[in-house]
C-alpha positions in Angstrom: -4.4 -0.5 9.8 -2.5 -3.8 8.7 -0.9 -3.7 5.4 -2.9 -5.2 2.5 -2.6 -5.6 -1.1 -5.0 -5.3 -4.4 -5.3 -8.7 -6.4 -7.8 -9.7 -9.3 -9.2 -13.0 -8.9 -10.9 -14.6 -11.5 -15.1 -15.6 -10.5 -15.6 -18.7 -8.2 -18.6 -20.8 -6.6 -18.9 -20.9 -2.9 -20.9 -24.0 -1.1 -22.2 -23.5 2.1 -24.4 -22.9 4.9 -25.6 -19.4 5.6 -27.8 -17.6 8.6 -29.1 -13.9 8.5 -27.7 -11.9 11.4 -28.0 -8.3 12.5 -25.0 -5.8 12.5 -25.9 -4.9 15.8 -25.2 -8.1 17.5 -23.3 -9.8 14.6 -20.2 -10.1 16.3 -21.3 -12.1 19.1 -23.4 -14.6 17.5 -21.3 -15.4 14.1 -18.9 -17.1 16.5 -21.3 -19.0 17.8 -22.7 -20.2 14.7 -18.8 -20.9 13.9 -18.9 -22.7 17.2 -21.9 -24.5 16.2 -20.4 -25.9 13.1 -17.5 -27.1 14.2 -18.2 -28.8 17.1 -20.1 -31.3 14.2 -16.2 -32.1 14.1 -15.9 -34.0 10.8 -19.8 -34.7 10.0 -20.0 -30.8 9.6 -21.4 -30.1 5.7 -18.1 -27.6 4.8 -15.0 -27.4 6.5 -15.2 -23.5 6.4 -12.7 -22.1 4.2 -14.5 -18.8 4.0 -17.0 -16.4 5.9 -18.5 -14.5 3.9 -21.0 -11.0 4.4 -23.4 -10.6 1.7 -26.8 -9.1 1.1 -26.7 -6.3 3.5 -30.5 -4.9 3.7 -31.9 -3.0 6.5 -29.3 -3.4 9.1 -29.0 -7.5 8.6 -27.1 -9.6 6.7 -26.5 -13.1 5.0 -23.5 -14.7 6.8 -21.7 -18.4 5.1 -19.7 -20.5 6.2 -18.4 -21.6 3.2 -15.8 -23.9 0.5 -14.7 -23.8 -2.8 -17.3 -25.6 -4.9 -16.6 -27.7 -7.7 -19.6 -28.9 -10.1 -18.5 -32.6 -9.8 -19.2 -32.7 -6.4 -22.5 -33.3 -5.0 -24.0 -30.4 -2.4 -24.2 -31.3 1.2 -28.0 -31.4 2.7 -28.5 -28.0 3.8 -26.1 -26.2 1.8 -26.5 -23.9 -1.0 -24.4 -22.4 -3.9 -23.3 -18.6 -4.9 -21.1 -17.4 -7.4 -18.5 -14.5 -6.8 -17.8 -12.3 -9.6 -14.0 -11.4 -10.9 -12.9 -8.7 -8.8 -10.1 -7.0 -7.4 -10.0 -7.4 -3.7 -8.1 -5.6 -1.2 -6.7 -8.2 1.3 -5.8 -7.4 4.4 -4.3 -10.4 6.4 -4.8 -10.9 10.1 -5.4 -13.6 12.6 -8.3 -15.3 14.2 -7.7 -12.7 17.6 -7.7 -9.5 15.2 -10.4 -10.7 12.2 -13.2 -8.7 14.5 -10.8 -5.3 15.1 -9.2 -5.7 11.7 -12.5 -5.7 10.5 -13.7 -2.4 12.1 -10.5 -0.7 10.9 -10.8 -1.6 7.2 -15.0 -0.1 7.5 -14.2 2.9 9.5 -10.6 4.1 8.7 -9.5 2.5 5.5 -12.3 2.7 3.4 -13.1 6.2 4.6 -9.6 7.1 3.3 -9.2 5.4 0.2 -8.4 7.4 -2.9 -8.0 5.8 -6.0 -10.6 2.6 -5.6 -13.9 2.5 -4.3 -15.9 -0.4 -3.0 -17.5 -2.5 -5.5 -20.1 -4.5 -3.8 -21.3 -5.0 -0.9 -20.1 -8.3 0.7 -16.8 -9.4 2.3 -14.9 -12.3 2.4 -13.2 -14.1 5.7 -10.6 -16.9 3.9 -9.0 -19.0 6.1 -6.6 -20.9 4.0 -3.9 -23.4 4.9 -0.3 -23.1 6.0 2.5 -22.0 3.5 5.7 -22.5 3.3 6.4 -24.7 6.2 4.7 -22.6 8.8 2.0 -24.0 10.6 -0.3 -21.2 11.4 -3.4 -20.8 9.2 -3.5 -17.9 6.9 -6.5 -15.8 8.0 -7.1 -12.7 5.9 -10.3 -10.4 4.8 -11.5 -9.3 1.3 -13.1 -6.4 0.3 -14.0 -6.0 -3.7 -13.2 -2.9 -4.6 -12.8 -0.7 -8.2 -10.3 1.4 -9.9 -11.8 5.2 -10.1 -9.7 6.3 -13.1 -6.4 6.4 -13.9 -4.6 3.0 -13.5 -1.7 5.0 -11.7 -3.8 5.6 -8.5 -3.2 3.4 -5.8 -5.1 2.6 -2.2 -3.6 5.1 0.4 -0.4 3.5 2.0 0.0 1.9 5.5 0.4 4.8 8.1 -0.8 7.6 5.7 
């Protein structure tokens, strides 16, 4: 499992274009929809800062492509507007190659084997966020929202354990 680390970040609004997919086939036809998007080149509504997985029910899902949203601005035709609560989030960084397997891992070995936090909603976050510090390569990571069960002194379970 990659490394990752907790961080609280404060509530934000999303704007975006979403689709309801099925887990079953979900990771074949979000990158299409990606695909779709972006071959708008720069008439496309958002630019895509995040994926995000919400409103799981029955085996399907809400998928957005998304952006930061600020008030001012007015909201592309077609788009819509959610609000993410303050959370922690684990974040486990990655690239576009691994999102899908890093994904798996964090459902079906990390989460299974975290003591200390628990998942606190379910919905997770794709950010792809711009270079830093002079590289060039965009920084892709996941988010999951999780909660402290307890005492502050527990921790998520350490890489390789």
């Amino acid at each position: 499992m990659s490394d990752h680390r907790i961080v609280k970040r404060a509530q934000f609004t999303v704007v975006g274009i979403k689709r309801r997919f099925n887990s079953d086939t979900s990771c074949r036809e979000i990158p299409k929809f990606w695909d779709e998007l972006l071959s708008k080149g720069e008439k496309r509504p958002v630019m895509g800062t995040f994926g995000l997985c919400v409103d799981m029910e029955n085996n399907e899902f809400d998928y957005w492509i998304a952006d930061l949203y600020f008030p001012w601005e007015d909201i592309p035709e077609g788009c819509e507007t959610r609000v993410i609560p303050e959370s922690l989030w684990a974040e486990f960084p990655c690239t576009i190659e691994t999102l899908q397997d890093t994904n798996t891992k964090i459902w079906s070995e990390w989460l299974p084997a975290l003591k200390g936090y628990s998942v606190a909603g379910e919905y997770d976050i794709e950010a792809y966020l711009p270079p830093e510090d002079g590289s060039d390569e965009m920084r892709v990571s996941i988010w999951v929202p999780v909660k402290e069960d307890g005492a502050s002194e527990k921790r998520p379970p350490a890489e390789g354990k």
